[in-house]
CHARMM internal coordinates of N, CA and C (Angstrom, degrees):
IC EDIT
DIST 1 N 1 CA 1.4457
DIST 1 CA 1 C 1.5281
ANGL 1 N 1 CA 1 C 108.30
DIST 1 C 2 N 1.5214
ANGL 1 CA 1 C 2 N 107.18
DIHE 1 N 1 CA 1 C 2 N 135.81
DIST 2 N 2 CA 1.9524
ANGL 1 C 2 N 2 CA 103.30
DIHE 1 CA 1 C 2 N 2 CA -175.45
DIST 2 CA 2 C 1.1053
ANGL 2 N 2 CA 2 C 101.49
DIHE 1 C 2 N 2 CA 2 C -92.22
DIST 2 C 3 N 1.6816
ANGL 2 CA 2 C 3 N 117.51
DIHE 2 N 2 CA 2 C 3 N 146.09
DIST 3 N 3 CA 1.5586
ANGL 2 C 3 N 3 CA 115.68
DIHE 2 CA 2 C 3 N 3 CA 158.57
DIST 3 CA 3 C 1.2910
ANGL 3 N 3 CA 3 C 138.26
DIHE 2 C 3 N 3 CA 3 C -15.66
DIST 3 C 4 N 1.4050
ANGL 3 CA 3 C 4 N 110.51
DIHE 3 N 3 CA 3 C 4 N -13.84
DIST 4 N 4 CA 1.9538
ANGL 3 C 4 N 4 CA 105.85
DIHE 3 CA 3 C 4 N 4 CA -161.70
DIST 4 CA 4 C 1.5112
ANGL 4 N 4 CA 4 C 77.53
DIHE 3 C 4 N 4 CA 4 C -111.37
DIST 4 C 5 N 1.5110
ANGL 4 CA 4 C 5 N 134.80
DIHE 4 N 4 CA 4 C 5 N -30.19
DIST 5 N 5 CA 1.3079
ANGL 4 C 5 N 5 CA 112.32
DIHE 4 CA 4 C 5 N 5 CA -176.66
DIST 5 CA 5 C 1.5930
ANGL 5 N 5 CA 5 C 119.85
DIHE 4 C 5 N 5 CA 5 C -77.20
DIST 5 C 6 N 1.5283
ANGL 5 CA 5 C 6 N 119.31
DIHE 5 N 5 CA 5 C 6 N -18.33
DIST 6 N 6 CA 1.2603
ANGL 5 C 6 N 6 CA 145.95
DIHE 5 CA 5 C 6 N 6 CA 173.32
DIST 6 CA 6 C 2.0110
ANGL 6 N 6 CA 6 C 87.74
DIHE 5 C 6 N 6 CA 6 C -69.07
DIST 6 C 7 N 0.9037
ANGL 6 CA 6 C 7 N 136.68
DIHE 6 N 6 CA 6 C 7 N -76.72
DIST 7 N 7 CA 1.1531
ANGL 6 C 7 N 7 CA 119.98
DIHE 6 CA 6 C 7 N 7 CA -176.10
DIST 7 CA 7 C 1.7505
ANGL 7 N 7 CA 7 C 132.15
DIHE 6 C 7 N 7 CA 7 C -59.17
DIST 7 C 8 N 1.0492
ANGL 7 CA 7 C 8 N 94.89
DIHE 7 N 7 CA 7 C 8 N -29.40
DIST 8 N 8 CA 1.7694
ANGL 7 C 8 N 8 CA 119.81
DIHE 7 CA 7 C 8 N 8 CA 153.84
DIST 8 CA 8 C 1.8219
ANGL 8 N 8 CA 8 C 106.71
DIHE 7 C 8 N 8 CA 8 C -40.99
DIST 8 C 9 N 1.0473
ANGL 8 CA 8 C 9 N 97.66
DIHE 8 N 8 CA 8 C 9 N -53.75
DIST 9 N 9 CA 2.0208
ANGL 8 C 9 N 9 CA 116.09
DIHE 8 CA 8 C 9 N 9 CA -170.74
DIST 9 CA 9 C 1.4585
ANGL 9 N 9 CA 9 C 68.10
DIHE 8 C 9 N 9 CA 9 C -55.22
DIST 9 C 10 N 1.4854
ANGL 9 CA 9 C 10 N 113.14
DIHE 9 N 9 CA 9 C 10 N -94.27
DIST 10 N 10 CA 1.3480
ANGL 9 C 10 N 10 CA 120.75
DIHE 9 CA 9 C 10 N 10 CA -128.48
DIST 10 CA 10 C 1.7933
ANGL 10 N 10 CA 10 C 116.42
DIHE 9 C 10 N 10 CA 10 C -57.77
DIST 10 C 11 N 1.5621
ANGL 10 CA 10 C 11 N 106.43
DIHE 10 N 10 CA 10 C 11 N -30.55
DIST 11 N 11 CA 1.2844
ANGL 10 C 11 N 11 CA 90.21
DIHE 10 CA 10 C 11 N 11 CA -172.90
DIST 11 CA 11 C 1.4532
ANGL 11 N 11 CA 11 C 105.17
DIHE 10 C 11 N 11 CA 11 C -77.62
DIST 11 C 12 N 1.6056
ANGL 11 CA 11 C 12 N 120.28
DIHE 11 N 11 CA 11 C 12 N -25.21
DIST 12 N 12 CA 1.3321
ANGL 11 C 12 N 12 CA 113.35
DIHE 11 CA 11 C 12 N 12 CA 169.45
DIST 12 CA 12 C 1.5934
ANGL 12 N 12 CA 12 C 112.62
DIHE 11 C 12 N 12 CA 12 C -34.23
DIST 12 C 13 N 1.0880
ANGL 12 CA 12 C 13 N 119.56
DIHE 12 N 12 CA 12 C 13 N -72.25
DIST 13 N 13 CA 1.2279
ANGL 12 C 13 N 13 CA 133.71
DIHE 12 CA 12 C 13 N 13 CA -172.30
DIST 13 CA 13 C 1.5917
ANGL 13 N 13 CA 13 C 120.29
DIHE 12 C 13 N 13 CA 13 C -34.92
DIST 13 C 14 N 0.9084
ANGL 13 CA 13 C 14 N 100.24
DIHE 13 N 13 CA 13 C 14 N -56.60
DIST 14 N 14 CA 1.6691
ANGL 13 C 14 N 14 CA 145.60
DIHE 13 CA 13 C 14 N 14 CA 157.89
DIST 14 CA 14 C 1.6129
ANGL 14 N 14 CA 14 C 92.96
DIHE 13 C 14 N 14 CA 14 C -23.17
DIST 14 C 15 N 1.4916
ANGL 14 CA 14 C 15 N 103.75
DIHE 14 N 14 CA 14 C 15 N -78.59
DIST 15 N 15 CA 2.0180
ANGL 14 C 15 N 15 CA 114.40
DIHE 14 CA 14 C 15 N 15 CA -178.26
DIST 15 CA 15 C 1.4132
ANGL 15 N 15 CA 15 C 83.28
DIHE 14 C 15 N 15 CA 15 C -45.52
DIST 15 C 16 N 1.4673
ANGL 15 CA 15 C 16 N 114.79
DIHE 15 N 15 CA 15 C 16 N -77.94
DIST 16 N 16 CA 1.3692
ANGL 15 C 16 N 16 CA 107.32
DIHE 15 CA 15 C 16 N 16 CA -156.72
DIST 16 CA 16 C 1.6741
ANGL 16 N 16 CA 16 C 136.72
DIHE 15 C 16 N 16 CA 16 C -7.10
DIST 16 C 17 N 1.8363
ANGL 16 CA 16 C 17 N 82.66
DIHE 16 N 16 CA 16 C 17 N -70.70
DIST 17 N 17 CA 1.2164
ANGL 16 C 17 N 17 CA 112.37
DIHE 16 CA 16 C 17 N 17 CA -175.57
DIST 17 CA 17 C 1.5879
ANGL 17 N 17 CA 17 C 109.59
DIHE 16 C 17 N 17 CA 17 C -65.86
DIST 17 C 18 N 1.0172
ANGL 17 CA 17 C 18 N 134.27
DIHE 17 N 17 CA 17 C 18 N -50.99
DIST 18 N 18 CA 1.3406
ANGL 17 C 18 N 18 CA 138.22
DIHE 17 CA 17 C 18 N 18 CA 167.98
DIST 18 CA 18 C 1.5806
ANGL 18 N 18 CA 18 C 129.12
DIHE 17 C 18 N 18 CA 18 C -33.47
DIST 18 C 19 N 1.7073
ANGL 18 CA 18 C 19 N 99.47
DIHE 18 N 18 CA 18 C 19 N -20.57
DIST 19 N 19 CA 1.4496
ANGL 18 C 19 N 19 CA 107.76
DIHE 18 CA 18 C 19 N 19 CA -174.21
DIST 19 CA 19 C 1.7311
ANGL 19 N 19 CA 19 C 88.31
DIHE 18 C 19 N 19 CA 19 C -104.45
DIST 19 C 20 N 1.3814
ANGL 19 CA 19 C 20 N 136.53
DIHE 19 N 19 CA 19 C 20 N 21.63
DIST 20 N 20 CA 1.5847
ANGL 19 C 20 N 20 CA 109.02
DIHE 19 CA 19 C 20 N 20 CA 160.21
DIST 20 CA 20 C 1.6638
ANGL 20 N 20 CA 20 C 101.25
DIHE 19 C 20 N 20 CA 20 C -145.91
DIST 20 C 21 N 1.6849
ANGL 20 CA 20 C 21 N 118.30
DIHE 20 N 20 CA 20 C 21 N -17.54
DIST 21 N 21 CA 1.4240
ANGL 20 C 21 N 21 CA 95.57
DIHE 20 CA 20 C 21 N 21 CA 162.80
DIST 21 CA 21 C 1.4448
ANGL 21 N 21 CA 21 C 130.54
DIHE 20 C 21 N 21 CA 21 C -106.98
DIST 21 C 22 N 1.1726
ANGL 21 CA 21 C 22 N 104.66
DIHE 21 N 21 CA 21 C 22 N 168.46
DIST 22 N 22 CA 1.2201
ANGL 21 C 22 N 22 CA 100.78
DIHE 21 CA 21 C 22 N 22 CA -162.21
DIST 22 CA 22 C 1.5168
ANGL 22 N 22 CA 22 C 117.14
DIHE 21 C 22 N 22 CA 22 C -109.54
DIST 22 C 23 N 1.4978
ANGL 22 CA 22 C 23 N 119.38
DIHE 22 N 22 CA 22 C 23 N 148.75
DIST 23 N 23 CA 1.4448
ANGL 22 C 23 N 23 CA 88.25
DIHE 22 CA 22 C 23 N 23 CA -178.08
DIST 23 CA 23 C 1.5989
ANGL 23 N 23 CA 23 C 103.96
DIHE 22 C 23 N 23 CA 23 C -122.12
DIST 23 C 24 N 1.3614
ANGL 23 CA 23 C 24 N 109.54
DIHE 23 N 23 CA 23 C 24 N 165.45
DIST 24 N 24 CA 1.4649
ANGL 23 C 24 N 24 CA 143.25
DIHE 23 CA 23 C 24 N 24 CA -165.78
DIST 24 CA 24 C 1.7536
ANGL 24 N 24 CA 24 C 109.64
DIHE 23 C 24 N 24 CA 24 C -60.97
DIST 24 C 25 N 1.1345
ANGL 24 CA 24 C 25 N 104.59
DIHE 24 N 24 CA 24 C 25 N 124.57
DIST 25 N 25 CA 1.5330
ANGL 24 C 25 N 25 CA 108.96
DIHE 24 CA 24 C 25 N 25 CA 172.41
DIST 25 CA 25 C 1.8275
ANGL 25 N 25 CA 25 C 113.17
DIHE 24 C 25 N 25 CA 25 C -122.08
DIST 25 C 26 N 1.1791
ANGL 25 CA 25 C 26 N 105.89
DIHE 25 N 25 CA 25 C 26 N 129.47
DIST 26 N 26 CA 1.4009
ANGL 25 C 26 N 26 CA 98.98
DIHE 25 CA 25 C 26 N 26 CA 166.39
DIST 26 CA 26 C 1.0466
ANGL 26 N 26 CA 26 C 121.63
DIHE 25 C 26 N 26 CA 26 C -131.85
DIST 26 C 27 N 1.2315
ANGL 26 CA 26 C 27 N 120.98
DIHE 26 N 26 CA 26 C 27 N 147.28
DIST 27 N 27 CA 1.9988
ANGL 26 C 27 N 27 CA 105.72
DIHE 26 CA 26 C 27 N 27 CA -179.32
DIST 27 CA 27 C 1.3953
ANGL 27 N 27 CA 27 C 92.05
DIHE 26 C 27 N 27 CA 27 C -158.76
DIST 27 C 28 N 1.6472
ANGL 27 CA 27 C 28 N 106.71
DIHE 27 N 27 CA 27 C 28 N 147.00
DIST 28 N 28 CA 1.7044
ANGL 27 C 28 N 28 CA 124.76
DIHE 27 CA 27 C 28 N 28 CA -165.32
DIST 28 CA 28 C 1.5940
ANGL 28 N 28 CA 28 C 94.84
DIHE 27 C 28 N 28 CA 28 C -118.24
DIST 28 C 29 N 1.4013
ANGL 28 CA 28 C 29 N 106.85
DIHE 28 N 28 CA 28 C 29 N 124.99
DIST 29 N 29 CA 1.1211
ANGL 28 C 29 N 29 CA 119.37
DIHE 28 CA 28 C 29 N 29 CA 164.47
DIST 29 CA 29 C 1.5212
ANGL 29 N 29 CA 29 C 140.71
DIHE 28 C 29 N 29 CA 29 C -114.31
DIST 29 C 30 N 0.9917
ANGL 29 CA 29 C 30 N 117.70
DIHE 29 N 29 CA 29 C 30 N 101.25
DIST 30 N 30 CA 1.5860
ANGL 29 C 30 N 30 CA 119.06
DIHE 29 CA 29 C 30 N 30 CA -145.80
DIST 30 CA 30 C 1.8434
ANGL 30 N 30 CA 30 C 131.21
DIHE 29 C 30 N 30 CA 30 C -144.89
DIST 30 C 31 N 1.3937
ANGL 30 CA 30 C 31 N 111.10
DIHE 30 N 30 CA 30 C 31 N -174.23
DIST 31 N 31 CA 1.8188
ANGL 30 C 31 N 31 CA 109.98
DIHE 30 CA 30 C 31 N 31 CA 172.27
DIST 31 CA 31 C 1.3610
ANGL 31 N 31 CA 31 C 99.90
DIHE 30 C 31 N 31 CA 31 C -151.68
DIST 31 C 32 N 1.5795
ANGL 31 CA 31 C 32 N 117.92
DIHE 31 N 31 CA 31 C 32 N 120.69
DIST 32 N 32 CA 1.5631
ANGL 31 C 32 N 32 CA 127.91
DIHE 31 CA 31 C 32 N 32 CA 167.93
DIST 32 CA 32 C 1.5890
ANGL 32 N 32 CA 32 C 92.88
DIHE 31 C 32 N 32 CA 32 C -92.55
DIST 32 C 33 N 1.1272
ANGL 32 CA 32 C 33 N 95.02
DIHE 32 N 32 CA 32 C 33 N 137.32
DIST 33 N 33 CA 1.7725
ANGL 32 C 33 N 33 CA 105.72
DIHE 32 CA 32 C 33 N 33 CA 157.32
DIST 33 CA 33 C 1.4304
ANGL 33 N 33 CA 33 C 108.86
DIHE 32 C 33 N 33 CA 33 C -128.78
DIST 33 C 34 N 0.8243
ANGL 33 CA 33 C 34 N 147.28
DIHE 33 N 33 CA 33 C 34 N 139.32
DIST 34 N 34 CA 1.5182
ANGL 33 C 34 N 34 CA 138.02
DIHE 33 CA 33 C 34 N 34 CA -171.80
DIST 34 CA 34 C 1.7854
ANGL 34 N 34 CA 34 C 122.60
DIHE 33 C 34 N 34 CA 34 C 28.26
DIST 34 C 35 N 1.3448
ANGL 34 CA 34 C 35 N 91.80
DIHE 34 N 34 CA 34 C 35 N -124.22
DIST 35 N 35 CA 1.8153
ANGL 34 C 35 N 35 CA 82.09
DIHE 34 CA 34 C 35 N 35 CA 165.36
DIST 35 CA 35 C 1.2333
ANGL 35 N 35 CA 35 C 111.75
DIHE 34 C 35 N 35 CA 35 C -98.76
DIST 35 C 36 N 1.4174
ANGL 35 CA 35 C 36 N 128.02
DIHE 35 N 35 CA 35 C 36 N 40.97
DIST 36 N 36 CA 1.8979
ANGL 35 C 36 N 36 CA 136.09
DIHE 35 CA 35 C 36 N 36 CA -174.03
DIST 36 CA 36 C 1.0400
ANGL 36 N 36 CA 36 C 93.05
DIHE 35 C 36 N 36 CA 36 C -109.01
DIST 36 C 37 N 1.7377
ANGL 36 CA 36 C 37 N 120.21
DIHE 36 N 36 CA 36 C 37 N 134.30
DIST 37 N 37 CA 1.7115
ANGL 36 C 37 N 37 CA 101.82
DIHE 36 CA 36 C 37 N 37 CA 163.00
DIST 37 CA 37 C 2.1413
ANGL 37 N 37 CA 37 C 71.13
DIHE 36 C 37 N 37 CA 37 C -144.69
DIST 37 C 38 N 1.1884
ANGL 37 CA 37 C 38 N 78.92
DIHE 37 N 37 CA 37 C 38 N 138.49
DIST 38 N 38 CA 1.4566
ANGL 37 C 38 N 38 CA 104.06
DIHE 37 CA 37 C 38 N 38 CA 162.56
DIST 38 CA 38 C 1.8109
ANGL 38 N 38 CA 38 C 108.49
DIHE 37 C 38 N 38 CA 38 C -124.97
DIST 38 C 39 N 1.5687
ANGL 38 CA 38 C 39 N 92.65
DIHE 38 N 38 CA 38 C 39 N 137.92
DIST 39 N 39 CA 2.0313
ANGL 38 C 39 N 39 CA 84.64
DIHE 38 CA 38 C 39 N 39 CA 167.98
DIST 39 CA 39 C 1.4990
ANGL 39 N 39 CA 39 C 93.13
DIHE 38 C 39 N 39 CA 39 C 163.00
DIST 39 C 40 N 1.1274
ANGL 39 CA 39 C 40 N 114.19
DIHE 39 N 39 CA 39 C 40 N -173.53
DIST 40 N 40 CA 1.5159
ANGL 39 C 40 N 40 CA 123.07
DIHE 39 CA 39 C 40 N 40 CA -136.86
DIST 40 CA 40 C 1.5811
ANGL 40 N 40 CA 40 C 106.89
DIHE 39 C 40 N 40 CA 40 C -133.98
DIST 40 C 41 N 1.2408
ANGL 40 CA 40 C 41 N 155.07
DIHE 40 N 40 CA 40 C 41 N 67.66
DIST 41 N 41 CA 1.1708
ANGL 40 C 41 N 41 CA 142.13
DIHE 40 CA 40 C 41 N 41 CA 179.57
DIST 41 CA 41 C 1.7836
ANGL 41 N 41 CA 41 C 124.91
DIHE 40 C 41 N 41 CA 41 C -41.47
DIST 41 C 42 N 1.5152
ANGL 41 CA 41 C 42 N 151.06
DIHE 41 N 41 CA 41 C 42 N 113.51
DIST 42 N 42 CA 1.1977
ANGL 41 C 42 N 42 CA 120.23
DIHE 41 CA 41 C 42 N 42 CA 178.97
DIST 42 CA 42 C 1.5762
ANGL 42 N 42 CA 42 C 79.01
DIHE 41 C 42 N 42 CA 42 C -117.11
DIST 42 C 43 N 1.4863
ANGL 42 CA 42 C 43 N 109.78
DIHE 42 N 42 CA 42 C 43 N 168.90
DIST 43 N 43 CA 1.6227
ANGL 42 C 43 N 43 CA 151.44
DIHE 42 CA 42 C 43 N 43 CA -174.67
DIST 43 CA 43 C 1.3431
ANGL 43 N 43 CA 43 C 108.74
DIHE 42 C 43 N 43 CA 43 C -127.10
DIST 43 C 44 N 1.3739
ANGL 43 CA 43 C 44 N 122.49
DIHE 43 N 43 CA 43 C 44 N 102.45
DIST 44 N 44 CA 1.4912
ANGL 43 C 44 N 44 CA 104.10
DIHE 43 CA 43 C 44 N 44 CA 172.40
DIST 44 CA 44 C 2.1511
ANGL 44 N 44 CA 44 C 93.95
DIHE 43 C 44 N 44 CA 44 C -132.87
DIST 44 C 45 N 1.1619
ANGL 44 CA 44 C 45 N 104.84
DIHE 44 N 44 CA 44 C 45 N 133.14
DIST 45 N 45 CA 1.5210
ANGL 44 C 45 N 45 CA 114.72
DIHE 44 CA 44 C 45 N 45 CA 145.86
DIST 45 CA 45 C 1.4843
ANGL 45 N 45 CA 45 C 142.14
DIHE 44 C 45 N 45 CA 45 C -46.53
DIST 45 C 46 N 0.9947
ANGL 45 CA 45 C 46 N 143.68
DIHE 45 N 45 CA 45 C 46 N 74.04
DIST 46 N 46 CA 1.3165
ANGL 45 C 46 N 46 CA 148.15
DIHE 45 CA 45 C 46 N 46 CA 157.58
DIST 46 CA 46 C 1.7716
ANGL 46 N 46 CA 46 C 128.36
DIHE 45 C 46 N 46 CA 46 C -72.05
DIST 46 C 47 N 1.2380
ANGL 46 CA 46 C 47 N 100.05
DIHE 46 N 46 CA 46 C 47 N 140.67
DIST 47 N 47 CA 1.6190
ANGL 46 C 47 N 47 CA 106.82
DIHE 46 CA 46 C 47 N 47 CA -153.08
DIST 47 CA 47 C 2.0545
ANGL 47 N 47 CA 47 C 86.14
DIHE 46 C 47 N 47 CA 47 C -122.02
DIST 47 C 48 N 1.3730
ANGL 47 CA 47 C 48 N 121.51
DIHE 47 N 47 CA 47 C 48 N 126.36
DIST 48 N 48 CA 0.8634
ANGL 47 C 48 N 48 CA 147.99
DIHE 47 CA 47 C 48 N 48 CA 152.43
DIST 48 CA 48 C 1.4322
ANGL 48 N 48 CA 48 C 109.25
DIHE 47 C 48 N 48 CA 48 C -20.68
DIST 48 C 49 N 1.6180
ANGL 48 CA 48 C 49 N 125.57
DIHE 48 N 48 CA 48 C 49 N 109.73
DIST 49 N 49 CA 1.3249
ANGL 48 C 49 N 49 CA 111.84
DIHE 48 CA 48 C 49 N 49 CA 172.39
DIST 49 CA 49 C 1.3509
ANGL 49 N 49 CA 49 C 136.26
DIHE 48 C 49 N 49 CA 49 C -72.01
DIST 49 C 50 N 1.6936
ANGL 49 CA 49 C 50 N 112.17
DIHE 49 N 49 CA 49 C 50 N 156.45
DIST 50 N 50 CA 1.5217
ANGL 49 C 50 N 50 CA 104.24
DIHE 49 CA 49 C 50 N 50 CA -150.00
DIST 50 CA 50 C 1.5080
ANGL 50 N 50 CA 50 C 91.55
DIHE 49 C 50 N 50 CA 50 C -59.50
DIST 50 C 51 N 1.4191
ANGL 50 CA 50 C 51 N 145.47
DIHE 50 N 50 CA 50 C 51 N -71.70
DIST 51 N 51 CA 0.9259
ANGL 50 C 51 N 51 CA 138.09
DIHE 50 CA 50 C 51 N 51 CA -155.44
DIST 51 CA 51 C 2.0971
ANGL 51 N 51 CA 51 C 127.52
DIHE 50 C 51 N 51 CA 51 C -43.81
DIST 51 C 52 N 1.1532
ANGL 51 CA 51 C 52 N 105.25
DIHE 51 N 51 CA 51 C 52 N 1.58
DIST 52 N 52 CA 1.1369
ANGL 51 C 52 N 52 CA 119.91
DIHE 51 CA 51 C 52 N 52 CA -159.60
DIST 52 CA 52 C 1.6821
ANGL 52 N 52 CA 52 C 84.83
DIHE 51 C 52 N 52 CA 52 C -112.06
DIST 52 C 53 N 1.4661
ANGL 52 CA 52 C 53 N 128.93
DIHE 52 N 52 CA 52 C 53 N -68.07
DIST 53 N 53 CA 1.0187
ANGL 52 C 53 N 53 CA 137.46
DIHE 52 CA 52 C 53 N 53 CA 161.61
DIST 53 CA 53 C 1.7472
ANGL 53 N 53 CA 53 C 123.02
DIHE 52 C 53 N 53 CA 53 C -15.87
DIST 53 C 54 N 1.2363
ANGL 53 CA 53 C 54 N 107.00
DIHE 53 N 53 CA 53 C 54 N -62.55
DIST 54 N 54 CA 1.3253
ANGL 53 C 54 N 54 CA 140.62
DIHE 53 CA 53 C 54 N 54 CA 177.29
DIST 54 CA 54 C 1.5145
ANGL 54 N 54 CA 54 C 102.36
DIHE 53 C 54 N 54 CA 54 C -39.19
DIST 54 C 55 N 2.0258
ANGL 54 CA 54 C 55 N 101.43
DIHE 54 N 54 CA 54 C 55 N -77.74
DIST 55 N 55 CA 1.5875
ANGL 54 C 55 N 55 CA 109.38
DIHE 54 CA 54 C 55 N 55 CA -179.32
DIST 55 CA 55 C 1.5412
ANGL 55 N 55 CA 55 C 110.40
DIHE 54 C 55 N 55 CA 55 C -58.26
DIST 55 C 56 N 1.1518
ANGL 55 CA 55 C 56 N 143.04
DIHE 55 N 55 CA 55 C 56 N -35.38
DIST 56 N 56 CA 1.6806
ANGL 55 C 56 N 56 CA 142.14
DIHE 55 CA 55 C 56 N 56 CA 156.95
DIST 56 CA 56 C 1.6388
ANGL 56 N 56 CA 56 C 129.00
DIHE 55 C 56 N 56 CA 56 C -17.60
DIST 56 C 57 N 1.8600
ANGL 56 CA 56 C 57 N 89.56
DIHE 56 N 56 CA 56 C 57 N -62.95
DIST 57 N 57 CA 1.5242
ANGL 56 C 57 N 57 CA 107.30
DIHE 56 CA 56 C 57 N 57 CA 163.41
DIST 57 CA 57 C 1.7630
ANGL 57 N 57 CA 57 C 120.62
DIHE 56 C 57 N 57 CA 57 C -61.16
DIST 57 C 58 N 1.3447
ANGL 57 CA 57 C 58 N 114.21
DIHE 57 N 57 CA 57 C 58 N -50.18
DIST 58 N 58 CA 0.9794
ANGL 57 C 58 N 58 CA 136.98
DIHE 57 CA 57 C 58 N 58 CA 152.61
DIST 58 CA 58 C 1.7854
ANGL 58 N 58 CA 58 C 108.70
DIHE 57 C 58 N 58 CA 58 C -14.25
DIST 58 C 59 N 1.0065
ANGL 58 CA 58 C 59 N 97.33
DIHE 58 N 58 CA 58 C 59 N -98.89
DIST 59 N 59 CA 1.5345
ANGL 58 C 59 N 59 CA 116.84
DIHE 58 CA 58 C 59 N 59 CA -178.52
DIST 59 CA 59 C 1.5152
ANGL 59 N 59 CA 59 C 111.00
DIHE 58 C 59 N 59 CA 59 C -40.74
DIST 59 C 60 N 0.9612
ANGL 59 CA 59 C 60 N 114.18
DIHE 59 N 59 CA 59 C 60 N -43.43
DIST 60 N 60 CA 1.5674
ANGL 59 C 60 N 60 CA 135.79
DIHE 59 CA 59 C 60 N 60 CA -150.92
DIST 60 CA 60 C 2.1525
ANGL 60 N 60 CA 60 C 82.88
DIHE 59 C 60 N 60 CA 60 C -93.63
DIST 60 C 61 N 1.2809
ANGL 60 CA 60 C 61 N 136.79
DIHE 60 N 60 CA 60 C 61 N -39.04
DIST 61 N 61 CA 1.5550
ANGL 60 C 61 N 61 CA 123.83
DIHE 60 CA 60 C 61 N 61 CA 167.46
DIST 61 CA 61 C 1.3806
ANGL 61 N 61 CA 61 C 107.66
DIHE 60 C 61 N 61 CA 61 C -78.60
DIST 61 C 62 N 1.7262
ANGL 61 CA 61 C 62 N 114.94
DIHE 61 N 61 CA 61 C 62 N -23.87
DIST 62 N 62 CA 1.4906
ANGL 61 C 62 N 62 CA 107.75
DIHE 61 CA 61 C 62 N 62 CA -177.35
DIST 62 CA 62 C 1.4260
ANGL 62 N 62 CA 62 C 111.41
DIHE 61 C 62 N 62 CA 62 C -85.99
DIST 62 C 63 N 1.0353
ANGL 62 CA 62 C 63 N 120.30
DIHE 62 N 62 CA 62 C 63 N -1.80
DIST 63 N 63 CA 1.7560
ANGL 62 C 63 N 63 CA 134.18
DIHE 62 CA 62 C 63 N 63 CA 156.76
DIST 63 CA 63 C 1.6721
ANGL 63 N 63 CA 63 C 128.70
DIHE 62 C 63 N 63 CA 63 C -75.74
DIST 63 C 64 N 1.4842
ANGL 63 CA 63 C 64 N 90.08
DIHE 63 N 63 CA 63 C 64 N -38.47
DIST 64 N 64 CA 1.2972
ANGL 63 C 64 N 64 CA 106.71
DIHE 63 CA 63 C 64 N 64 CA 166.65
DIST 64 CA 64 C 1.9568
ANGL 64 N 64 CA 64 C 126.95
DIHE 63 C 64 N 64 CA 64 C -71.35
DIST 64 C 65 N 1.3626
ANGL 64 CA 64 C 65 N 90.35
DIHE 64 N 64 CA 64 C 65 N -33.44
DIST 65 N 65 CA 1.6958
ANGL 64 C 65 N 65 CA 99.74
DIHE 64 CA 64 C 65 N 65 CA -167.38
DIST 65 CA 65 C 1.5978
ANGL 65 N 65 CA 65 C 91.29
DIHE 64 C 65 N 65 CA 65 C -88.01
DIST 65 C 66 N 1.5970
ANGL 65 CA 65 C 66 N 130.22
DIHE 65 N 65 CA 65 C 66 N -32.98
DIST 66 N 66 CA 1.0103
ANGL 65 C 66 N 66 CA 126.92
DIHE 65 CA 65 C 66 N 66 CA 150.07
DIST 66 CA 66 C 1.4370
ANGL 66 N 66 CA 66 C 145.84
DIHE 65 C 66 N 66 CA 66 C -22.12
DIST 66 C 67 N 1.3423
ANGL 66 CA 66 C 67 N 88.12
DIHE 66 N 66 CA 66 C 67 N -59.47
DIST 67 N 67 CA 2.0953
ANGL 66 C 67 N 67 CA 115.02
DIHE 66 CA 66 C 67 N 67 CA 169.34
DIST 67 CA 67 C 1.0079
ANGL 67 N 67 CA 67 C 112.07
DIHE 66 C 67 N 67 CA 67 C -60.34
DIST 67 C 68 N 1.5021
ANGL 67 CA 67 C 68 N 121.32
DIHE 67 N 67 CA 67 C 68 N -46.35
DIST 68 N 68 CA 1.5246
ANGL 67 C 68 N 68 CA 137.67
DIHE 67 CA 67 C 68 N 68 CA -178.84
DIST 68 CA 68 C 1.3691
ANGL 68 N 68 CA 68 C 113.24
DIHE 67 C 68 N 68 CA 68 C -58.10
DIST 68 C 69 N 1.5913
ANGL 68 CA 68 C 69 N 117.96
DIHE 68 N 68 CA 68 C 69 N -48.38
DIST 69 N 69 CA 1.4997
ANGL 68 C 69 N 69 CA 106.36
DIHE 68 CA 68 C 69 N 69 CA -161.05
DIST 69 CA 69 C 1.7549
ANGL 69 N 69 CA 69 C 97.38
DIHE 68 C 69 N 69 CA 69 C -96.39
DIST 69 C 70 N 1.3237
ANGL 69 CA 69 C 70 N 100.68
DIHE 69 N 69 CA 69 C 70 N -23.42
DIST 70 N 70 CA 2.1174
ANGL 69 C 70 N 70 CA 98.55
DIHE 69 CA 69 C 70 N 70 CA 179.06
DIST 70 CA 70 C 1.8678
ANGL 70 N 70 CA 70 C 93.31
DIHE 69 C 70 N 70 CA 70 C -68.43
DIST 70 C 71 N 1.1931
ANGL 70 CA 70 C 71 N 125.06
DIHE 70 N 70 CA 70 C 71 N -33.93
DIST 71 N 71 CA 1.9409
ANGL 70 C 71 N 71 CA 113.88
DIHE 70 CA 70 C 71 N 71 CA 177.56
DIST 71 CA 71 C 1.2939
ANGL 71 N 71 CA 71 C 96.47
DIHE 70 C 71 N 71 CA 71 C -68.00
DIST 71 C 72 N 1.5454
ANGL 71 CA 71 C 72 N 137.86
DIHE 71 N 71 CA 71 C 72 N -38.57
DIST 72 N 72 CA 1.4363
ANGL 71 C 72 N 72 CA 95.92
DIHE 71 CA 71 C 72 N 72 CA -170.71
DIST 72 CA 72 C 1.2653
ANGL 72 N 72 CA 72 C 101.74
DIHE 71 C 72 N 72 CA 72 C -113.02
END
COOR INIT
IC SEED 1 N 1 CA 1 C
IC BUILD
């Protein structure tokens, strides 16, 4: 198997994965006054939109069908 098809795997995978986990957001919202800090941390999850997902897979078979026809 050539390198470009080894990278083909991975970004496939890559789309895959992108369309079910999610990743982590955090953001601090707040007021220091001296040594006072009052404020609010929230956590929210966001999941990669499908269309973004989509072109990943995309790319990642058009890399692959690529590898394939430059090996033979």
């Amino acid at each position: 198997m050539t390198p470009l098809r080894w990278i083909a795997v991975i970004v496939v995978l890559l789309g895959l994965a992108s369309l079910v986990v999610p990743i982590p957001h955090r953001e601090r919202h707040g007021v220091q006054v001296g040594d006072v800090s009052l404020g609010v941390t929230t956590q929210s999850n966001d999941r990669v939109p499908l269309a973004v997902s989509v072109v990943i897979i995309l790319a990642g078979l058009g890399l692959g069908a690529f590898g394939a026809r430059r090996s033979s």
